[in-house]
N, C-alpha and C positions, 0 to 999 in steps of 0.2 A: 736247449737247442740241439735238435739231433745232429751230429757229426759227419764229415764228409762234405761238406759242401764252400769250396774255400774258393771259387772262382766259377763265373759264369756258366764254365762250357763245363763243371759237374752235373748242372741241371739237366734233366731232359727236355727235348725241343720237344716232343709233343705231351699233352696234358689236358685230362679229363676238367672238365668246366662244371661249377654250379651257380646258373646266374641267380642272384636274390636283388631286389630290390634292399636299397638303403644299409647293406650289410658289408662292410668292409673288411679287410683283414691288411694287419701291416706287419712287418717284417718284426718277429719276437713278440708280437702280440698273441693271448688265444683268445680262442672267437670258439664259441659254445653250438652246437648245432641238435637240432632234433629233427631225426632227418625220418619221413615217415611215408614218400612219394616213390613207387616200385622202382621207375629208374634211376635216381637218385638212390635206393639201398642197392642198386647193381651193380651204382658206380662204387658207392664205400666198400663191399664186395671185390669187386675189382682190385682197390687201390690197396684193401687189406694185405692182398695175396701179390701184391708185387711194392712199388715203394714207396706207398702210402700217402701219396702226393695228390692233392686236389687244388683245384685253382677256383678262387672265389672271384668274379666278377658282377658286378651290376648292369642289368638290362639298359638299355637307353632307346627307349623306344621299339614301334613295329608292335605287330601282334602277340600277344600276351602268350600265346601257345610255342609261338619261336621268335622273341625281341630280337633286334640287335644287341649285340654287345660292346660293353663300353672298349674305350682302346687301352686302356691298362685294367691291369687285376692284381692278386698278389698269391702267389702257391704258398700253400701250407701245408704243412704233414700232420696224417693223424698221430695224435700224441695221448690222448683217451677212447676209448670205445664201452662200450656199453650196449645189451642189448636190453630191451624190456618186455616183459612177456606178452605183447599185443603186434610184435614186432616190430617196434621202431628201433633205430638208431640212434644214442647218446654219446655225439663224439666232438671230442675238441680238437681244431683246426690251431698250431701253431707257428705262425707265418716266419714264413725262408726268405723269400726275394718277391720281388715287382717285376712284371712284366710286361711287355708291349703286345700284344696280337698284331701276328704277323697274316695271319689267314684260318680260317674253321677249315675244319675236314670234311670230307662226305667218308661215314661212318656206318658200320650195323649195329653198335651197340646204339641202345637207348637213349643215350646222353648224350652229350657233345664234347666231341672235343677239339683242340685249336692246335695252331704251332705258335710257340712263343717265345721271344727274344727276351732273355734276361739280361743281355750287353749293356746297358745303358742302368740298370739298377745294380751292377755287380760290389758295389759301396754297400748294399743292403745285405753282404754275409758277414758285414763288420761290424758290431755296435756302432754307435755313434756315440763318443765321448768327446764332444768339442764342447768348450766350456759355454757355461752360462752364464747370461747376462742378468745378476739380480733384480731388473726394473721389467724386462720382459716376463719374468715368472711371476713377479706383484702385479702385472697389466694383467695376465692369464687371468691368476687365482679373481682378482676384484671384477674382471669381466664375467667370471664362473660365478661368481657368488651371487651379481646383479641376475642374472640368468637363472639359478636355481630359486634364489628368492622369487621370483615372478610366477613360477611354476611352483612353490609349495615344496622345492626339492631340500635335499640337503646329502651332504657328504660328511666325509671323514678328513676335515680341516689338517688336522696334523698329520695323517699320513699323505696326502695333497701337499703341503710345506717340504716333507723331508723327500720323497717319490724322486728320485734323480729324470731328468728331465727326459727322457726317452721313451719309461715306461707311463711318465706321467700323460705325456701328450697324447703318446698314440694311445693309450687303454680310454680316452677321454673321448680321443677323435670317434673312436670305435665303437661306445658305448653310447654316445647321445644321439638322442633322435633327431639328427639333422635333416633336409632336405638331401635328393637323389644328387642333385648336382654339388649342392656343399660336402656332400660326403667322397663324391669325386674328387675334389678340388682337394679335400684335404688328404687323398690316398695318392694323387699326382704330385703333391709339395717337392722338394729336389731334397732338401735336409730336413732333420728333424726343427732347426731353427726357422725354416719356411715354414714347415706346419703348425707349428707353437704361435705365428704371428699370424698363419690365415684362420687357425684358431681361436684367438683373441680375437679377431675382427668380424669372424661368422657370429663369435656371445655376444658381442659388442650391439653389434643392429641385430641382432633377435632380443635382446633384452631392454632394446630402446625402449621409453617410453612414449604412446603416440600422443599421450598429453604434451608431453615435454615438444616435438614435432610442432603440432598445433599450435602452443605460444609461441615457437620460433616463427610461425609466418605471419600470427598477429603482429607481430612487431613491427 
């Protein structure tokens, strides 16, 4: 976790934007990007030469060429870069804090960018060490397992068991292809113990079975 950032007002209130569908980023998560769209290499450009801060948001409607953006997102510093000889960008986004959009800017650069309020995530430059409840991490893992079972998936069961609950959740939230809005819902949770149960509750009914459904109304 890069250093320096121990209260809200460290952040800068303004910040270049990349909206992506379905892609989240959470605070001490990294989130992998290939970035290969000219503005978007002007913004990593940019960010390289001053302080490497990018904000990951998801569109929420509007025209595909300039969506809306959602009302939270989450800044991340680049933490890897890499170029590849065809000129893309291979960089990982390490997430700092969550933030609120306060208002877009009218800009020259290419991209976008916003002003945004980290007040209200200032909890997010602190780990989250509040203890865990052993019956919500068996809800998890047994909701994860009916889930991946359906889809042919499979993980790393033991390192999953021992994963202390913070990197476990959000590298989960972050990594499954959920819906636009479930993946909001699980980047807006207030704790890591909010996200862990609306977590379990997004496997939950994605891994129902709609046989199982259908004998429930014959009955």
């Amino acid at each position: 976790m890069p250093q320096g950032y121990v209260k809200a007002a460290d952040l800068p209130q303004v910040i270049p934007v990349f909206p992506l569908a379905g892609a989240i980023l959470l605070p001490r998560g990294q989130l992998p990007l290939n970035v290969f769209e000219p503005r978007y290499l002007n913004m990593i450009d940019d960010a390289m030469a001053g302080d490497r801060l990018i904000g990951m948001v998801q569109p929420s409607g509007g025209a595909p060429s300039l969506p809306a953006l959602s009302p939270v997102g989450c800044v991340g510093r680049i933490t890897s870069f890499a170029e590849t000889s065809d000129g893309r960008y291979l960089i990982t986004l390490t997430g700092v804090s969550r933030w609120r959009l306060t208002s877009e800017l009218p800009v020259q650069t290419p991209y976008r960018q916003v002003r945004a309020d980290f007040a209200a995530f200032e909890a997010d430059l602190t780990p989250d060490d509040a203890v865990e409840d052993p019956e919500d991490r068996a809800a998890l893992l047994e909701s994860l397992h009916r889930w991946l079972e359906r889809r042919g998936m499979d993980v790393d069961w033991d390192a999953a068991r021992e994963a202390p609950a913070e990197p476990l959740v959000n590298s989960l939230a972050m990594a499954l292809p959920f819906e636009i809005a479930e993946k909001q819902a699980l980047l807006e949770a207030a704790t890591v113990a909010d996200r862990l149960t609306a977590l379990t509750a997004i496997l939950s009914i994605d891994a129902a079975d709609p046989d199982d459904d259908a004998e429930t109304t014959r009955q």
